[in-house]
N, C-alpha and C positions, 0 to 999 in steps of 0.2 A: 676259603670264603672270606674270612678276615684281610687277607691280600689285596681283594677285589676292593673289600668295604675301605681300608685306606689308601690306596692307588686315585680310589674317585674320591672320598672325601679331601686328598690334600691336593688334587688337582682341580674341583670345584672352590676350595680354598683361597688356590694363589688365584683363580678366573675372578673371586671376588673382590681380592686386593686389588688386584690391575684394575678391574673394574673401579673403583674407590680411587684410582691413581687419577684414571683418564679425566674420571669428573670432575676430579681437586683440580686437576691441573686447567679446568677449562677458566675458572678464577684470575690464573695469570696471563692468559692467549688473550681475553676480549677483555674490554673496558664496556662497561654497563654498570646498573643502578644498585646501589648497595643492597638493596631489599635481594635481585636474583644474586650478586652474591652471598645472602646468607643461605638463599634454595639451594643454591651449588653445592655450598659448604652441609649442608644438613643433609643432601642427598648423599653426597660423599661419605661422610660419616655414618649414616644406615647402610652402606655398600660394608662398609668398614666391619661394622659391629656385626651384621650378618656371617662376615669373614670369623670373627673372635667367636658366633659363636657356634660356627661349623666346627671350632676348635674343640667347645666345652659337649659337643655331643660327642665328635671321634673320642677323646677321654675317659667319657662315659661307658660310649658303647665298647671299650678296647677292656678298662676295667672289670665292666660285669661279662665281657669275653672272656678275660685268661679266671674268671672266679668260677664260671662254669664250666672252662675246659678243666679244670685240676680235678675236680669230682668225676668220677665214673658211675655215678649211680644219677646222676641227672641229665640220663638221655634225653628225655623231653623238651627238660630245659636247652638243652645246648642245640637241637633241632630246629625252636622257638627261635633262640638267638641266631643262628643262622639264616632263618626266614628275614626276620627284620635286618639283621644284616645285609642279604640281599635288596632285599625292599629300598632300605635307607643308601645304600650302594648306585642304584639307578634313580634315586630322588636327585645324589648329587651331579650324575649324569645330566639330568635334565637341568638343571641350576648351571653345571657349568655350558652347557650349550644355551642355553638364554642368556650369562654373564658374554661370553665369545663376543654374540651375535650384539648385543646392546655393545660391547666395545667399537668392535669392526664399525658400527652404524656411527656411534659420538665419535670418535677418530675420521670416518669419513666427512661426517658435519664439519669439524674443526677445521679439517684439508679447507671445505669449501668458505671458512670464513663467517660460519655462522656459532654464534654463542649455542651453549645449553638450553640457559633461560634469557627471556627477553628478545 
């Protein structure tokens, strides 16, 4: 189960960086008004920190993972933990396929020569 929970969380992860990449990078493709580039740059940066902190939950949950597999008297618990594990497992599923799909879309804008913002 754990397998699953970081397979998706560190591939929702890197889907959030690129994501953070494409939109930084739209800064230097178009020339527009310094006010959208600070929207660029602030959108980018929440892509980002979202990224950092898919980071500080996988940690989290990997921690109170190996505290609850070492006990053998806390079935329950480590049942629990595996539910949320899966649970939080297909959250990142859905994140990385909403990150994908907003990529593919600003990468296709960009092709056509259109800014982010403005």
């Amino acid at each position: 189960m754990f397998k699953f929970f970081r397979f998706s969380v560190s591939i929702a992860i890197a889907a959030l960086f690129a994501l953070s990449l494409v939109v930084g990078s739209d800064v230097f493709l178009h020339d527009n008004q310094p006010f959208f580039y600070m929207l660029t740059l602030i959108t980018a940066f929440i892509f980002a920190a979202m990224g950092l902190v898919g980071i500080m939950i996988y940690k989290n949950f990997k921690n109170i993972w190996q505290h609850v597999s070492k006990e053998e008297q806390q079935h329950f618990a480590r049942t629990s933990v595996q539910k949320l594990l899966l649970v939080f497992g297909f959250i990142a599923w859905i994140t990385t396929l909403f990150s994908v799909i907003l990529c593919i879309g600003l990468v296709e804008r960009m092709r056509d020569g259109m800014a982010l913002y403005g």
